[in-house]
C-alpha positions in Angstrom: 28.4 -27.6 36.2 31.0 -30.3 34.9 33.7 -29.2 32.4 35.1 -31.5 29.9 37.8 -31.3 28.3 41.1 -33.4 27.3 43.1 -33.0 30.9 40.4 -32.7 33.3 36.9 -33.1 35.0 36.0 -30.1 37.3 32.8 -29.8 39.1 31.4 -26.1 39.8 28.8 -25.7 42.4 26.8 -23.8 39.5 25.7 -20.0 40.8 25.9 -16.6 39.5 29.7 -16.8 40.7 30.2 -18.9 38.4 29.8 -17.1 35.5 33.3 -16.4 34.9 34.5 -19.4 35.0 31.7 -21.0 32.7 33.1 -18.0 29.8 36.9 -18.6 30.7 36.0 -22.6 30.1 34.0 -21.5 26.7 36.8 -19.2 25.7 39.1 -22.6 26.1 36.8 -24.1 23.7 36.3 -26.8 26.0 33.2 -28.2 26.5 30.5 -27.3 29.5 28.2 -29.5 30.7 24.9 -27.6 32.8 22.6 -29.6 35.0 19.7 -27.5 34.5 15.6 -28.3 36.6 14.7 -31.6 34.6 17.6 -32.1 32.3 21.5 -31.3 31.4 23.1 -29.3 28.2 25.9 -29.6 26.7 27.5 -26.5 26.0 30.6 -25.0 23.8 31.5 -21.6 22.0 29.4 -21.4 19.2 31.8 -19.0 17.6 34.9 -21.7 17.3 34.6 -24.2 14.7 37.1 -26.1 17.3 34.6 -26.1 19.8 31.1 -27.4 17.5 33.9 -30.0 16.0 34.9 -31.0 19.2 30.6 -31.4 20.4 29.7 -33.1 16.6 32.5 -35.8 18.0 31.4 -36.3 21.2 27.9 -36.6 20.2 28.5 -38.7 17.1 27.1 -36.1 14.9 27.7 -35.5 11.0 28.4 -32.0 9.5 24.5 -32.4 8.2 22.7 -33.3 11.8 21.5 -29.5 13.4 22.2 -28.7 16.7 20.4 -26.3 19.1 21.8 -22.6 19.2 21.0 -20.2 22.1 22.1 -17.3 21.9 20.0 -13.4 22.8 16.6 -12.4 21.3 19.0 -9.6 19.8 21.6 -11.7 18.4 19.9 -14.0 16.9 19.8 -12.8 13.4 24.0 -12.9 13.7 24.0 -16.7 14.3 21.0 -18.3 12.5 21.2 -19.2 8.9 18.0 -18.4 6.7 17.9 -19.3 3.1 17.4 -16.3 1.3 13.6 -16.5 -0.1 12.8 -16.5 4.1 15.0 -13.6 5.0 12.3 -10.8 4.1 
């Protein structure tokens, strides 16, 4: 795991231990990035407009370009936006 932000690189040797510090980094609304099997992630808080802001910059994204959510079978509804005729 690499964490970006404004002062600092870290590298975390990415394992369940790691957990907390992944969240205490998200909380910081810095940005995470996960080396995952066959590709890497960025990752941010979802819930801090500071944090997407800070991702749509660093990707060179507009305020219209989507980006990827992931988030719990059970908290999806919370985060997704439906138009209304596709709600029901």
């Amino acid at each position: 795991m690499v964490i970006l932000d404004k002062t600092a690189t870290k590298i975390i040797k990415l394992n369940s231990g790691a957990i907390p510090a992944i969240r205490s980094v998200l909380e910081q609304e810095a940005m995470v990035l996960l080396g995952l099997a066959t590709t890497y992630v960025l990752v941010v808080n979802g819930a801090s407009p500071r944090a997407v802001a800070q991702l749509r910059a660093f990707k060179q994204f507009d305020k219209d370009q989507p980006l990827g959510i992931l988030t719990r079978g059970d908290r999806a509804m919370d985060v997704a936006k439906i138009p209304p005729p596709l709600k029901n």
